[in-house]
C-alpha positions in Angstrom: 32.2 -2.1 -36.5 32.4 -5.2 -34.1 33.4 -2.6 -31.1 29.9 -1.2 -31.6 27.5 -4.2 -31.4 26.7 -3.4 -27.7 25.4 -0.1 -28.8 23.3 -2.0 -31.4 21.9 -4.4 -28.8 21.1 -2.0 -26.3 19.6 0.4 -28.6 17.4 -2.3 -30.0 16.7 -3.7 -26.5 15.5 0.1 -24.9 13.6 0.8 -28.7 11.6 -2.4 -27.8 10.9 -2.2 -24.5 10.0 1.5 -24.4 7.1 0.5 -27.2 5.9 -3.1 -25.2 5.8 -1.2 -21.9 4.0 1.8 -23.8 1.6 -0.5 -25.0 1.1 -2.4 -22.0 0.4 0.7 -20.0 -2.5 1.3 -21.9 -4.1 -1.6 -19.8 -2.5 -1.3 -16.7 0.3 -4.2 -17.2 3.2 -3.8 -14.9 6.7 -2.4 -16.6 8.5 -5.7 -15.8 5.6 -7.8 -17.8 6.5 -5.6 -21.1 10.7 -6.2 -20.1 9.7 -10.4 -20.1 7.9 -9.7 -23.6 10.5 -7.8 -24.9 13.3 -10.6 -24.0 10.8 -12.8 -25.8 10.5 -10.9 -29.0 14.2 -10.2 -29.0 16.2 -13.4 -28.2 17.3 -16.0 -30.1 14.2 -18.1 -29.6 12.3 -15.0 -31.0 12.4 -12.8 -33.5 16.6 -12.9 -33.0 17.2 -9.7 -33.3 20.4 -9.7 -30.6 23.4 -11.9 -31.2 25.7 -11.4 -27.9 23.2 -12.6 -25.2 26.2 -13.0 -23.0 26.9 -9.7 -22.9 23.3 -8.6 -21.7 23.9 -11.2 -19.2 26.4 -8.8 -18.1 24.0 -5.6 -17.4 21.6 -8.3 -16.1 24.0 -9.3 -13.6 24.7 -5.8 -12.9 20.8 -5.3 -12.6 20.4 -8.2 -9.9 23.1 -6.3 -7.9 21.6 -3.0 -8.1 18.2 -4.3 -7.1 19.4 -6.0 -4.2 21.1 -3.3 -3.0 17.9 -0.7 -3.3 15.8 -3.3 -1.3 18.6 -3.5 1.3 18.1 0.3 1.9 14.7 -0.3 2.0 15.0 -3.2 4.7 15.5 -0.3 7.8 15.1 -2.8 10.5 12.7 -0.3 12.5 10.6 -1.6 9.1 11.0 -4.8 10.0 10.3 -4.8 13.5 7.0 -2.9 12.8 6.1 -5.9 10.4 7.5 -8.5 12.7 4.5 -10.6 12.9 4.1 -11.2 9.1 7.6 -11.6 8.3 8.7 -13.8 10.9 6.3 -15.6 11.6 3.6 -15.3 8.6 6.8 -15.6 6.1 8.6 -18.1 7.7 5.5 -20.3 8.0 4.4 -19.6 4.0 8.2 -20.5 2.9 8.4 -23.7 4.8 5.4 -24.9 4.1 5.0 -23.9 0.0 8.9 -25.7 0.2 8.1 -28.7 1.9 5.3 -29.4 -0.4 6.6 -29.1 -3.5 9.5 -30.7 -2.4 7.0 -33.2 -2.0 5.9 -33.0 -5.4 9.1 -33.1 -7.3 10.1 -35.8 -5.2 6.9 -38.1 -6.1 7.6 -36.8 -10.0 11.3 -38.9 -9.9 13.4 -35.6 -9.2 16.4 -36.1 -6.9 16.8 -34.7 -4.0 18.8 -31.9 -4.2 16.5 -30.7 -7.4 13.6 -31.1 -5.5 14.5 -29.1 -2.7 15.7 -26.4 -5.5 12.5 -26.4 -6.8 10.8 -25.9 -3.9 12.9 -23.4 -2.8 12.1 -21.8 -5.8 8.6 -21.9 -5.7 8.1 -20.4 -2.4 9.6 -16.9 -3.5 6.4 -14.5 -4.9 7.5 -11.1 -6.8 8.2 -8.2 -5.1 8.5 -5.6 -7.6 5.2 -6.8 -9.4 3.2 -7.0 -5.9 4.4 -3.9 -4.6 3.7 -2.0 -7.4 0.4 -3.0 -8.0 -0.9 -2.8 -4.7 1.1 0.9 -4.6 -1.1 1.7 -7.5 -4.4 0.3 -6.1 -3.7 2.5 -2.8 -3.6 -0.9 -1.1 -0.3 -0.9 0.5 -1.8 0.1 4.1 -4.4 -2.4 3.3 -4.6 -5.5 5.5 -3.7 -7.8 2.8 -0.9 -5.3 1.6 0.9 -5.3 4.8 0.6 -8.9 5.1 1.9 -9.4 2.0 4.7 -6.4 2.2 5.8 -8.6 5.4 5.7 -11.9 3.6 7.5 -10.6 0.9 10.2 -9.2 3.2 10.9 -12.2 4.5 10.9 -14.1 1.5 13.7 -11.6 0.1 15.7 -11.9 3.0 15.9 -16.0 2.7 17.0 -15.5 -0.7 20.4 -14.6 1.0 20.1 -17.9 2.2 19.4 -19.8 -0.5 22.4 -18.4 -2.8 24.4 -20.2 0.0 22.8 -23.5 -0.4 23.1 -23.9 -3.7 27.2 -24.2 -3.5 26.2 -26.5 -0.8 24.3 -28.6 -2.8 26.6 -28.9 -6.1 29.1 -30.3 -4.1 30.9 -27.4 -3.9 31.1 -27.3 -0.3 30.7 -31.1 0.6 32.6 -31.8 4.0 31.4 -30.4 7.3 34.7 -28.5 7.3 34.1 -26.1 4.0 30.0 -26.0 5.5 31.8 -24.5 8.6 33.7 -22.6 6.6 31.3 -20.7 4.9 28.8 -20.2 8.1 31.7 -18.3 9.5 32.3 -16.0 6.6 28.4 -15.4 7.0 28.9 -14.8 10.4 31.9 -12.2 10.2 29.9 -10.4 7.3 27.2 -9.9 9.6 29.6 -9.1 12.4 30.9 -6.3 9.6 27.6 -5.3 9.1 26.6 -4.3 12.2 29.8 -2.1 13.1 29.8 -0.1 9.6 25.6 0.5 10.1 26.4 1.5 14.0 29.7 3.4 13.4 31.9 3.3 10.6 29.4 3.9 7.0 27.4 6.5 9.0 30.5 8.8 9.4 32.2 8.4 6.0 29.0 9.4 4.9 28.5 12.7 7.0 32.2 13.7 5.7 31.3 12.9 1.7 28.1 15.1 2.4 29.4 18.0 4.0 31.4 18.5 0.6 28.1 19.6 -0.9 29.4 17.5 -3.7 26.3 15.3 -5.1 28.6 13.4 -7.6 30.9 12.8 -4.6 28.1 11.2 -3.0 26.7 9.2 -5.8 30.2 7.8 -6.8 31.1 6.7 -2.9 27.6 4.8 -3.0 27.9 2.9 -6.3 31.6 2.0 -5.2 29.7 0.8 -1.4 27.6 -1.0 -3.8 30.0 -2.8 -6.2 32.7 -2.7 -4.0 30.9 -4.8 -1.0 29.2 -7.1 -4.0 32.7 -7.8 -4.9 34.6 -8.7 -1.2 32.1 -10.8 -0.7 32.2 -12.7 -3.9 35.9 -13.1 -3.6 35.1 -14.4 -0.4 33.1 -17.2 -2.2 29.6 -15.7 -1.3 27.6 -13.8 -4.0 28.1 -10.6 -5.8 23.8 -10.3 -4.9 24.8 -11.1 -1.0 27.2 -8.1 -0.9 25.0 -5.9 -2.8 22.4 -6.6 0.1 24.7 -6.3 2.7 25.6 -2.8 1.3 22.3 -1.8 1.1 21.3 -2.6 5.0 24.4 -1.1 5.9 23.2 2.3 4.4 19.8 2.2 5.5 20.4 3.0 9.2 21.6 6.0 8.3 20.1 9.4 7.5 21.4 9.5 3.8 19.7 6.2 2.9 16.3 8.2 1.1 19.2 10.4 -0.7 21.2 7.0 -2.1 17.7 5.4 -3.1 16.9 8.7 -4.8 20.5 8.7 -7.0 20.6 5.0 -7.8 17.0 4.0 -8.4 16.9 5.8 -12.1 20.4 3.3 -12.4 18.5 0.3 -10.9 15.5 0.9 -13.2 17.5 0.1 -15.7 19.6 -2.8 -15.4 16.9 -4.3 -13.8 15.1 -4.2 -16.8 17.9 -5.5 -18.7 17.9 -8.4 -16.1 14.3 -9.2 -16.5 14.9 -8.8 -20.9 17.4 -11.3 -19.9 15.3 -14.1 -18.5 12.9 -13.6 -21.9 15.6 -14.1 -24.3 16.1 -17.6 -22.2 12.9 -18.5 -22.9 12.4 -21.1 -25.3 9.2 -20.6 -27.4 9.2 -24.0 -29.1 9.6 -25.7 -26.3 6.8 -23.7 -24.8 4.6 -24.6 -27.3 5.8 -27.9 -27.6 5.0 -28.8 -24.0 2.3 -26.2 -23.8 -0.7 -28.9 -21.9 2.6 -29.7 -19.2 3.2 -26.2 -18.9 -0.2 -25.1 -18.2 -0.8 -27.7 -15.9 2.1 -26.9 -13.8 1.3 -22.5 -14.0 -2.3 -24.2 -12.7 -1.0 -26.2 -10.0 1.9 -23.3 -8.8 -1.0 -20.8 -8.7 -3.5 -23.2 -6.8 -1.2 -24.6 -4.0 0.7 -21.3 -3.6 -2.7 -19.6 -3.4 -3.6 -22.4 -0.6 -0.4 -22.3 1.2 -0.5 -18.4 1.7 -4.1 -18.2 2.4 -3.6 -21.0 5.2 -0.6 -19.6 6.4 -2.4 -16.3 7.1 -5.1 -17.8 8.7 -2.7 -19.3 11.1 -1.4 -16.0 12.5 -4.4 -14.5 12.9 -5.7 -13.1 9.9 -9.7 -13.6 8.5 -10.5 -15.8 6.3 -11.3 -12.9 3.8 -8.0 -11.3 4.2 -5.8 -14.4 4.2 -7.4 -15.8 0.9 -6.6 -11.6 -0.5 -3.2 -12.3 0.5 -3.1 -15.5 -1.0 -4.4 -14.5 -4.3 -1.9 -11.4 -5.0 1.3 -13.6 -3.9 0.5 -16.7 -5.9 3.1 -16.6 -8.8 6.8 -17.2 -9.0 9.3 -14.0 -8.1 11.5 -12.6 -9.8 14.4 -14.0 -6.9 13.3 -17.4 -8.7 15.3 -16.3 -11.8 18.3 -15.8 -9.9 18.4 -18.8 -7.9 17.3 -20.8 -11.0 20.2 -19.6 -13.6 22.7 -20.0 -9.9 21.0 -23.6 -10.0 21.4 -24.0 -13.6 24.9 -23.3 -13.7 26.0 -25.3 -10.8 24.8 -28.6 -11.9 21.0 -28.8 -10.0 19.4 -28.4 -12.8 18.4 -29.4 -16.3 18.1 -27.7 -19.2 14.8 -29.3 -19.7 13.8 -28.9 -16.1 14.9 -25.2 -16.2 12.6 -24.6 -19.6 9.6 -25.9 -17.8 10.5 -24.0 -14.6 11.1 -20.6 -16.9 8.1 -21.2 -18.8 5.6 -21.9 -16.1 7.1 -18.9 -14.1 6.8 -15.9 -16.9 3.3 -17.0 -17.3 2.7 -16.4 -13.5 3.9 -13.5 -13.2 2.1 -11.9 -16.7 -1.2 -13.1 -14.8 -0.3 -11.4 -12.3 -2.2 -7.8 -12.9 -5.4 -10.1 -12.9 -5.0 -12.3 -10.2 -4.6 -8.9 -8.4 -7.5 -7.3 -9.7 -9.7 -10.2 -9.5 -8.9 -10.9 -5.9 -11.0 -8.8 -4.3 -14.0 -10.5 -6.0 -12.8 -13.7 -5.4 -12.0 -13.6 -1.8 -15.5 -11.9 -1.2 -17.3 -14.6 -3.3 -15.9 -17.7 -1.4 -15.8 -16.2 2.0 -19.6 -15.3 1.6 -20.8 -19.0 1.2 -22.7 -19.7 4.3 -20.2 -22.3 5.6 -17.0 -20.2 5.5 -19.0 -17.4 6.9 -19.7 -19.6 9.9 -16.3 -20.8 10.1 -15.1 -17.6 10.3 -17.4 -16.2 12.6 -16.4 -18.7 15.0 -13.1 -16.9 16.0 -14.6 -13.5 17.0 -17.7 -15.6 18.5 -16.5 -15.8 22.1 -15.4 -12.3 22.1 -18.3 -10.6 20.8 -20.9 -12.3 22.5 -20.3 -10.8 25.9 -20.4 -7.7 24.4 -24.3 -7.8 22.6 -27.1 -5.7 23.9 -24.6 -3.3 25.6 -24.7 -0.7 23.1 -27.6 1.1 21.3 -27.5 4.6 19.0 -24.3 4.3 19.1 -21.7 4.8 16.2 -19.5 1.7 14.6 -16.1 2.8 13.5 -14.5 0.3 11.3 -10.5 0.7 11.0 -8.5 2.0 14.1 -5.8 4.2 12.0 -5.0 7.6 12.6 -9.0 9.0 11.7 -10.7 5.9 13.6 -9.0 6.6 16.5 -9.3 10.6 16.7 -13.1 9.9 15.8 -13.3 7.7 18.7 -11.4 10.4 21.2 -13.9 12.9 20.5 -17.1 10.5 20.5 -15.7 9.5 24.1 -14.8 12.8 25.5 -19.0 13.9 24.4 -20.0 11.3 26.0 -21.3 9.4 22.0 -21.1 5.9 22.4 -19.2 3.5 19.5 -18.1 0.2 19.5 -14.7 -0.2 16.8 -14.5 -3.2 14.5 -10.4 -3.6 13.7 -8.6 -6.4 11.6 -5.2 -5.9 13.4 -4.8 -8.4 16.2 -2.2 -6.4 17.7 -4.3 -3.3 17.5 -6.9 -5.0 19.1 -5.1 -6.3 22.1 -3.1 -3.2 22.8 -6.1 -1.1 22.7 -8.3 -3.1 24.6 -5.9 -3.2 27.8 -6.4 0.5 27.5 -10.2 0.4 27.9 -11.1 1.2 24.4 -14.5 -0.7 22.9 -12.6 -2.6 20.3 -12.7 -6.1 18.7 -11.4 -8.4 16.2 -13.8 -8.8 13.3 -14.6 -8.2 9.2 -16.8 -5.6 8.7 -17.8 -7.2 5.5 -19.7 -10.1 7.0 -23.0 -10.2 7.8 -23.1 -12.0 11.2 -20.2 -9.9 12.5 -22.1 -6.4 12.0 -25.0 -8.1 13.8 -22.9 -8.8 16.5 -21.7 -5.0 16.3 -25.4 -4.0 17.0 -26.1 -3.0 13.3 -30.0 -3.0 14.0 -29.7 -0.1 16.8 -26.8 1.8 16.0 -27.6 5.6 14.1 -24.3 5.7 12.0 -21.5 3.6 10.8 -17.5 5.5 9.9 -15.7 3.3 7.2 -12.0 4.5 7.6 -9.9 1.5 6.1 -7.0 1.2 3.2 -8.9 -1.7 1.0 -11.6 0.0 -1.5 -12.8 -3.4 -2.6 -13.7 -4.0 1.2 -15.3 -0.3 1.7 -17.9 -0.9 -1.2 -18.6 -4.3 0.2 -19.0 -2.8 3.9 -21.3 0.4 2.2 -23.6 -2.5 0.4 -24.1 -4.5 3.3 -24.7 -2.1 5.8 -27.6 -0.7 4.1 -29.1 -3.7 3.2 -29.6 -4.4 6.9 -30.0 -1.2 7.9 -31.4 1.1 5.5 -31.8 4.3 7.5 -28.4 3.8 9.0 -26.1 7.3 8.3 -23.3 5.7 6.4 -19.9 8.1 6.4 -16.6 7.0 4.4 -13.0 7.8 4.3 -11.7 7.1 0.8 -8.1 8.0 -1.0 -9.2 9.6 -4.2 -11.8 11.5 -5.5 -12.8 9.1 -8.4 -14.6 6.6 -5.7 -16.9 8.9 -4.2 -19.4 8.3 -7.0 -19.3 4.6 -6.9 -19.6 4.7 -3.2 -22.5 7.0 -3.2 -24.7 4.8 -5.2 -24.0 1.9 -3.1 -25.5 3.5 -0.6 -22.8 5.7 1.5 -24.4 9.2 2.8 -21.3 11.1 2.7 -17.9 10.4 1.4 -15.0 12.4 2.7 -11.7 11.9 -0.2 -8.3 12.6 1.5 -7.8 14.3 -1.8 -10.3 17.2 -1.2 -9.0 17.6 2.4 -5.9 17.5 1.5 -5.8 20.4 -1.0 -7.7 22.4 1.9 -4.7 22.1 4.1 -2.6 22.8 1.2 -3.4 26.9 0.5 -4.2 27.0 4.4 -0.6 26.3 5.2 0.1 28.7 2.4 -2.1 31.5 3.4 -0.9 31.2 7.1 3.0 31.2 5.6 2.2 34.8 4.5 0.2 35.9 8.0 -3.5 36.0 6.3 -5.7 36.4 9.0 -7.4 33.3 10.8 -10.8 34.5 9.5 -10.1 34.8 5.8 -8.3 31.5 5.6 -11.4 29.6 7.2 -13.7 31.6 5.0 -11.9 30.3 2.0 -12.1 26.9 3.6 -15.7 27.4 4.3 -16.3 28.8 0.9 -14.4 25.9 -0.8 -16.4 23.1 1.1 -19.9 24.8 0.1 -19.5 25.4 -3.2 -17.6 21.8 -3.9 -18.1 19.7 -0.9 -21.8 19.2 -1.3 -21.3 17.2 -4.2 -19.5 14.5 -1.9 -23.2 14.2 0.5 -26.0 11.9 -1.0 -29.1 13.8 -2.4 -27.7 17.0 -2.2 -26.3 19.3 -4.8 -23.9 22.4 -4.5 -26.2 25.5 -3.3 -24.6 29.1 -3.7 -25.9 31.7 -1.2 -24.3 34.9 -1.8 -21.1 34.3 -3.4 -21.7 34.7 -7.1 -22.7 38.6 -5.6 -19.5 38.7 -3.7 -17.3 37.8 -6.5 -18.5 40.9 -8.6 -18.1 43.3 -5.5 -14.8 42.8 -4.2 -15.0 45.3 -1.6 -17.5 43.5 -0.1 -16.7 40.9 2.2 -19.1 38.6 4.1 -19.0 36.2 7.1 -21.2 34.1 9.5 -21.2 33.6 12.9 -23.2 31.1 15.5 -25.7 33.1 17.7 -23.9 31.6 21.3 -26.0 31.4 24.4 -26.0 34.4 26.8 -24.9 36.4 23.4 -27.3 40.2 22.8 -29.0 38.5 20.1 -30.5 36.0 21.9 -34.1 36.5 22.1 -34.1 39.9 19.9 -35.1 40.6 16.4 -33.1 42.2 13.6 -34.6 45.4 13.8 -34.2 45.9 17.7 -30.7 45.1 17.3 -30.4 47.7 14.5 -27.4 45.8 13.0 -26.9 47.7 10.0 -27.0 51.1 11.9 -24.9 49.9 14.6 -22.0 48.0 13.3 -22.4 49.1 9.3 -22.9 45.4 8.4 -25.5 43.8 6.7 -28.0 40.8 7.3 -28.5 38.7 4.5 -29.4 35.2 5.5 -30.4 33.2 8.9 -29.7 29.1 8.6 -32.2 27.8 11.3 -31.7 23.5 11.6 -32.2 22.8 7.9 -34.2 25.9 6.6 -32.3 29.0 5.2 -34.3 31.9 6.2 -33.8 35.0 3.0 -35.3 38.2 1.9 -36.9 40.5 4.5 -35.6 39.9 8.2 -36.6 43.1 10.3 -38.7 40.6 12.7 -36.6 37.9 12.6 -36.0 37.3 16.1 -32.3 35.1 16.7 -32.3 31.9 18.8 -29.1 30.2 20.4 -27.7 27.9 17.6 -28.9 30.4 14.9 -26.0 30.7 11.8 -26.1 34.3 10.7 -24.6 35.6 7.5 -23.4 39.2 7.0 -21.6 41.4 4.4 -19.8 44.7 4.6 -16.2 45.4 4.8 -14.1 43.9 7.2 -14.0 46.4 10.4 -17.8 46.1 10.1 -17.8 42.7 10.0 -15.1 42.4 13.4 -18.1 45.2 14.8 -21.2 43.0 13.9 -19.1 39.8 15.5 -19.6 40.9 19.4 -23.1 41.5 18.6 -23.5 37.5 18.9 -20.6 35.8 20.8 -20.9 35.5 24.3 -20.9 38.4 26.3 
């Protein structure tokens, strides 16, 4: 029964990871937390339930390969020019610097040289998968802090690439300038090889597999791309991890790279859990609790420094001080690339067992604090950045810039966020002549828009000073239309604090915040949800030809009856449709009484509506009355909204009574 113990070990590894995660979902903990516990529970420093580690060393091998291909299909370079900032530049800067001084460190703690610089290579890298799915499931990943992050995070992935070659390096593997040479040109023809099969040769292979119409076709050439190219360039003395990342980039620039992410991710899942089960079984409880006062003083120091490295390296290119210390928070334990350069390390000689223990140790904790270091950021970042001498301090930047601009502006409107609804907001507040003034956290954004004219500057809506400087005390109305929640509430708060009869309007992603954001003070909340689901059976009605009318009276219907909910003070007010809904051959609509329109200036009974047309008069909405009941002498203004019922061709009759002539 020896041929079966794989089954055995695999069985019990999914049995106890499907119940850990199970658990662990009841309070939000990330997948790849409950696959760490698992390895725990299960490995011979646990409960010792599997014997063969080596061979889930295997599928975790397997697992590293599969991820990095997925995240090389993911790394479309049109991605990474649009985050070139905070990868370059933002994630060049945060793994320099978080290297160099732990280098430092290591170096002051007796570690050689080559172990120091392993270590601090290995506590630069932050986790991906952890990060990104967290802030995914926080709606934060448009956030400032999430694309900052995203583009750290992308670089530091990338440099792991890097690193896998050093370590050879190091070991003494490749000690002469000639085999150093050596490998730099095998990089350099990979990358050549790259290039040519994204442009040319992968691209058309590709088109010929799909034309088949054959989906296991298609799956079966990927995997082999995958596991083939992992396996060249190991033979070539590179990694099996460095091919699968290769493969993946070389996919990407083609159209079939959301197809191969769809066919392997359920595959990558997987191993990847295995690989993560992996690093728990590793993990040596006794000596964790052995050493437990070392240990936690190191998880304390790695979260600390990282946490100031990041946060300063943010600063630097650009960001607030609110934002950078976010950013700092959320990235501040060890990544999941630090497993795979550590075991590499291991096994070549750069590190010790008992070095490796403490490294393992202190970075498992990291990342199962995670979930609350992410949670708790928001609250943090707001609580140090609000002392009166960071506030200052970070006031100071958008100083200069705003000061020009006070006493320009007054009843106007302040738009903060310049996405997609900031900016279509601001086009029709120009074109009716409404003034505004736009607070926006994207340099970039800021530059660019300002050498087109636009009333735009750098600034955090969240501070105090800086919404004085927006002319908070004489504007009517402020538009909160941003990706960070924690941020909206704090913007809702402190605008009506300082301005209490200030009309506050917010864009938020789910339905489930408008309450909260109502009772801090918002006047209306507008969820992309509700909106959404509008354009969702309009799209439908207007797929099978329903007439313009009865799809915006459905609209209409569906905002009054629902939307009201979503506007301070006020609660959902039926008219007339409860009376419709029983007599379905009677129909109603409204129109606006238009200047130079027959109604103008005549009463209900000279215009003998119901006579004339065959419709009915119901209800006249005046400003904020609702005028009911007996209307004979109710004479029409310009503005007036009337409501009518009948069937339809009296309805179309009763409409030319008050358009525009």
């Amino acid at each position: 029964m020896g041929e079966f113990e794989f089954l055995r070990s695999l069985i019990i590894i999914f049995g106890i990871s499907a119940v850990s995660i199970f658990i662990l979902n009841k309070f939000r903990v990330p997948s790849i937390v409950g696959f760490l516990i698992s390895g725990i529970l299960l490995g011979p420093h646990g409960l010792e339930l599997i014997k063969d580690i080596h061979l889930v060393e295997i599928f975790a091998e397997i697992g590293v390969v599969l991820l990095l291909f997925t995240i090389g299909l993911e790394f479309s370079l049109k991605n990474i020019l649009r985050l070139r900032k905070a990868i370059f530049l933002g994630g060049l800067l945060q793994v320099l610097i978080t290297s160099l001084l732990f280098f430092l460190l290591a170096i002051m703690f007796g570690q050689k040289g080559d172990t120091s610089l392993i270590l601090g290579l290995l506590m630069a890298l932050s986790s991906t998968a952890i990060v990104m799915k967290l802030l995914f499931d926080r709606a934060e990943i448009d956030s400032p802090h999430g694309r900052i992050s995203l583009g750290i995070l992308i670089f530091q992935d990338l440099s792991v690439v890097f690193f896998m070659l050093l370590i050879p390096m190091l070991s003494g593997a490749h000690t002469g300038i000639r085999e150093i040479a050596v490998v730099l040109i095998k990089a350099l023809l990979i990358i050549t090889a790259v290039i040519i099969s994204a442009r040319w040769l992968v691209p058309r292979v590709l088109h010929q597999i799909v034309h088949t119409r054959m989906r296991e076709l298609f799956v079966i050439s990927i995997i082999f791309l995958c596991l083939g190219t992992a396996f060249l360039t190991y033979k070539l003395g590179l990694s099996l991890a460095l091919g699968a990342f290769i493969a993946g980039l070389i996919i990407s620039e083609s159209e079939y790279s959301y197809q191969a992410i769809s066919d392997i991710l359920p595959f990558k899942d997987s191993f990847n859990g295995l690989f993560f089960i992996s690093v728990g079984m590793l993990m040596d409880i006794g000596f964790l609790i052995s050493h437990l006062p070392a240990v936690i003083l190191i998880v304390v120091a790695v979260i600390i420094l990282k946490t100031l490295t990041t946060t300063g390296t943010v600063f630097l290119t650009g960001s607030n001080l609110r934002v950078s210390l976010h950013s700092g928070l959320i990235l501040s334990q060890i990544g999941e690339f630090s497993f795979v350069l550590s075991v590499s390390a291991l096994k070549a000689g750069l590190l010790t067992e008992g070095i490796y223990q403490y490294f393992l140790s202190s970075a498992i904790i990291t990342m199962l604090l995670t979930p609350l270091f992410v949670s708790l950021s928001p609250r943090i970042s707001m609580w140090v950045t609000s002392r009166r001498l960071l506030t200052r301090l970070q006031a100071m930047r958008a100083h200069m810039e705003h000061a020009a601009e006070r006493g320009k502006r007054t009843d106007h409107v302040i738009i903060v966020g310049f996405g997609i609804n900031g900016r279509n907001l601001a086009l029709v507040l120009k074109e009716l002549e409404v003034p505004y003034v736009v607070l926006e956290l994207n340099n970039q954004t800021v530059t660019e828009w300002r050498k087109k004219g636009e009333f735009i500057f750098y600034g955090d809506a969240t501070s105090t000073e800086i919404l004085h400087k927006m002319g908070i005390d004489r504007a009517k109305a402020i538009v909160i239309s941003i990706s960070d929640p924690s941020a909206t509430r704090k913007i809702v708060k402190t605008a009506r604090n300082l301005r209490p009869e200030i009309y506050i309007v917010v864009k938020t992603a789910y339905i489930a915040e408008v309450q909260d954001l109502l009772s801090l003070g918002a006047d209306e909340v507008i969820p992309a949800e509700f909106e959404t689901s509008i354009e969702l059976f309009s799209r439908i009605l207007k797929f099978y030809h329903m007439p313009e009318s009865l799809i915006n009276r459905y609209a209409e219907r569906f905002r009054r009856d629902h939307y009201r909910m979503f506007i301070k003070g006020e609660t959902p007010k039926r008219l007339f449709h409860d009376t419709i809904a029983v007599m379905p051959e009677v129909d109603y609509e409204s129109f606006i009484v238009e200047k130079g329109s027959r109604a103008v200036g005549t009463s209900v009974r000279q215009m003998n509506i119901q006579k004339e047309t065959g419709a009915l008069v119901i209800a006249v909405k005046r400003g904020g009355e609702t005028v009911q009941g007996l209307l004979a002498d109710f004479v029409f203004r310009e503005g007036d909204i009337v409501f009518l019922i009948g069937d339809k061709p009296s309805l179309e009759k009763a409409k030319g009574l008050f358009h525009r002539r």
